[in-house]
Steps between C-alpha positions, in 0.01 A plus 500: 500500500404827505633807327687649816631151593632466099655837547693377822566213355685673203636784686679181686629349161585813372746569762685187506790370212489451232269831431717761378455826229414319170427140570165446348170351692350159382188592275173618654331144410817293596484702857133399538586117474783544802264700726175318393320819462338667162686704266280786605628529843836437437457835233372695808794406708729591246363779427584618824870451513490679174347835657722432760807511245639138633425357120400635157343319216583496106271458270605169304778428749411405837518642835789597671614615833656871528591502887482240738273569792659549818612199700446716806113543428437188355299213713692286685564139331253302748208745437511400161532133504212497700302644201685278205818332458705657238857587404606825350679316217170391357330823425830593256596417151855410631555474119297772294294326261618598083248804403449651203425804678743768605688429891355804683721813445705566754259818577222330637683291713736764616515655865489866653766593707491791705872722547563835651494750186652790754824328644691613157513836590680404801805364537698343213460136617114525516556593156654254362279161758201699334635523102567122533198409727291633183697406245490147668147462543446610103760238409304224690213598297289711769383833557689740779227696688707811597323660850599798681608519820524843586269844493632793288849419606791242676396620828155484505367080534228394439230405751392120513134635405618694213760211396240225540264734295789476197528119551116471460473677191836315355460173627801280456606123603794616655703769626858621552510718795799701651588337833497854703135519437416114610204628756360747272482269216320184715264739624454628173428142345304462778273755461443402111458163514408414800704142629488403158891393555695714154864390443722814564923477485659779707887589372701783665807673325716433778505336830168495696390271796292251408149618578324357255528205239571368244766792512778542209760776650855612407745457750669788566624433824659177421699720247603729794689180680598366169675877444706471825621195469630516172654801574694352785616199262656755318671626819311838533463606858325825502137415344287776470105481408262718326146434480138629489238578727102585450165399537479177327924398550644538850841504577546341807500132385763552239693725783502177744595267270758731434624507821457153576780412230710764593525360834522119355796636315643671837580796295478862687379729255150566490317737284158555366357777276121489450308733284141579472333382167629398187608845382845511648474816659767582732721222379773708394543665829468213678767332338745828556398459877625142509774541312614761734394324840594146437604411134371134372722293305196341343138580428181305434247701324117340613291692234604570144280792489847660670715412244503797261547747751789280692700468142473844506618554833805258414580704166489820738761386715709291269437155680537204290277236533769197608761689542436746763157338596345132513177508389173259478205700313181304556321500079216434388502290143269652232573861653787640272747767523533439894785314621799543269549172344819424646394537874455242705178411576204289684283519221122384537241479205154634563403398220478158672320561756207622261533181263524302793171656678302448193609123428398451887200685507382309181580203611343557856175590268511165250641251741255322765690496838791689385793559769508840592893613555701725613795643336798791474694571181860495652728746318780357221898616620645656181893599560657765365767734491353733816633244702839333570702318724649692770851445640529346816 
């Protein structure tokens, strides 16, 4: 065969089970007796996949594969069986050979993965997917290629060019991208690599339609209907909601939903306060105004951001949590000091969304033909003494 056909011909095996980060390659020799070609050319191929980052050699150990290559841009199975017939298991050392050498470190065999550095400095659940996105991809033994998504401040984003410039200079094997910024970020890979097909994972801090995939989102609205009806188990009729509005989270699914339920439930009351941003400005006065026009005998609160100034507001006017009002508190675990621990709660975990986007991007990376999902962290119901059963 040729050298291009070889290459096809192992971009093919290389994409199909059981290739995978670590397994080791048959030796260079033992290679040339399968494919019936010199040990020469079968160097020249390899060395190829090595520049190309799919497989790395140690000295006195073998050579093993880092990433597999893409089953998307590999040759289909008839183009190579009309060149050879071959398997993919028997190019592997299904069971490594005893070496006196060192295994390869887990360094040279380890992956780059690209996450948003910026998205900390926004809201506290970007914090805390990005803390345990990195710490996650350290722990796996790999190195966390922070890029930056915005110019000289959050407002400012980045142009594709100017993004696809970064991703050039930082090259990665895969990316975690923000879901908001799915068009910028193909165009941007686009622009850098060409159709070179790179494995990317979009997540979203809260509920998002599903405009891109694999997607990993938080469910925030599900948490809205979730709020009402557990409310009205508890026989509250008067269920009030707060939530936030901007840019990047708008209200109006969570307001529908919302509604939906409080028609389901036939109840008559219908209130919604929405606030711009994740300050809480205005909350205080917005609460006096609905207090005053139609008072709720229950309130879900959509975005924990609110909390510290609504406790306040309670402690102002001497409203006890329970007592004088039901209340749900969406929380956030890993962000402390928010929701007093006694409240009751719908509790999700960012913290799982960034394990969980690593673990899928990595495996997306290592695993030939890997099912690409879909999926939204639901949040946890934690009861507690902000609500009780109401008499009848």
């Amino acid at each position: 065969m040729k050298k291009e056909e070889l290459i096809l011909v192992f971009e093919y095996l290389l994409s199909r089970g059981p290739c995978r980060n670590g397994i080791q390659l048959r030796s260079e020799p033992e290679l040339g007796r399968i494919f019936n070609e010199n040990r020469q050319k079968i160097r020249r191929v390899l060395d190829d996949f090595v520049e190309r980052g799919f497989i790395f050699r140690k000295h006195g150990s073998g050579t093993f594969v880092r990433k597999a290559f893409p089953a998307a841009e590999a040759p289909e199975a008839t183009a190579v069986a009309r060149l050879i017939r071959i398997s993919p298991e028997q190019i592997f050392l299904l069971t490594p050979r005893a070496s006196k050498s060192p295994h390869p470190d887990r360094t040279e065999q380890s992956l780059r993965i690209g996450i948003p550095n910026d998205i900390r400095f926004l809201m506290w659940t970007d914090n805390v997917i990005f803390e345990a996105a990195r710490s996650r991809i350290e722990f796996l033994g790999h190195v966390a290629v922070p890029y930056e998504q915005y110019n000289l401040g959050l407002e400012n984003f980045k142009s594709p060019e100017q993004l696809a410039e970064e991703f050039r200079l930082n090259r990665c094997d895969g990316y975690l991208f923000e879901s908001l910024w799915y068009e910028n970020m193909q165009e941007a890979l686009h622009l850098a690599f060409g159709k070179t097909e790179v494995p990317a994972i979009y997540f979203w801090p809260g509920s998002t339609p599903v405009n891109c995939q694999p997607l990993i989102q938080i469910d925030t609205d599900e948490a809205v209907r979730r709020a009402v009806d557990l409310f009205a188990g508890f026989g509250y009729r008067r269920i009030a909601l707060i939530n936030m509005e901007d840019s990047a989270h708008p209200a109006l699914p969570e307001r529908v939903i919302y509604q939906r339920q409080i028609a389901a439930h036939r109840f008559d009351y219908e209130e919604v306060v929405t606030l711009v941003g994740p300050i809480g400005s205005g909350l205080a006065n917005s609460l006096d105004a609905l207090f005053e026009r139609h008072p709720p005998d229950a309130v879900y609160i959509a975005d924990d951001h609110y909390l510290p100034v609504f406790q306040r507001w309670l402690e102002q006017r001497g409203i006890e949590p329970g007592r004088d009002l039901g209340i749900i508190a969406l929380s956030n675990a890993q962000v402390e000091n928010v929701v007093p621990a006694e409240w009751s709660r719908l509790e999700f975990d960012p913290a799982q969304v960034g394990l969980f986007a690593v673990d899928h991007l990595v495996r997306t990376i290592n695993s030939p033909n890997a099912l690409l999902c879909n999926f939204s962290h639901q949040a946890t119901w934690k009861p507690g003494i902000s609500t009780v059963e109401q008499k009848k």
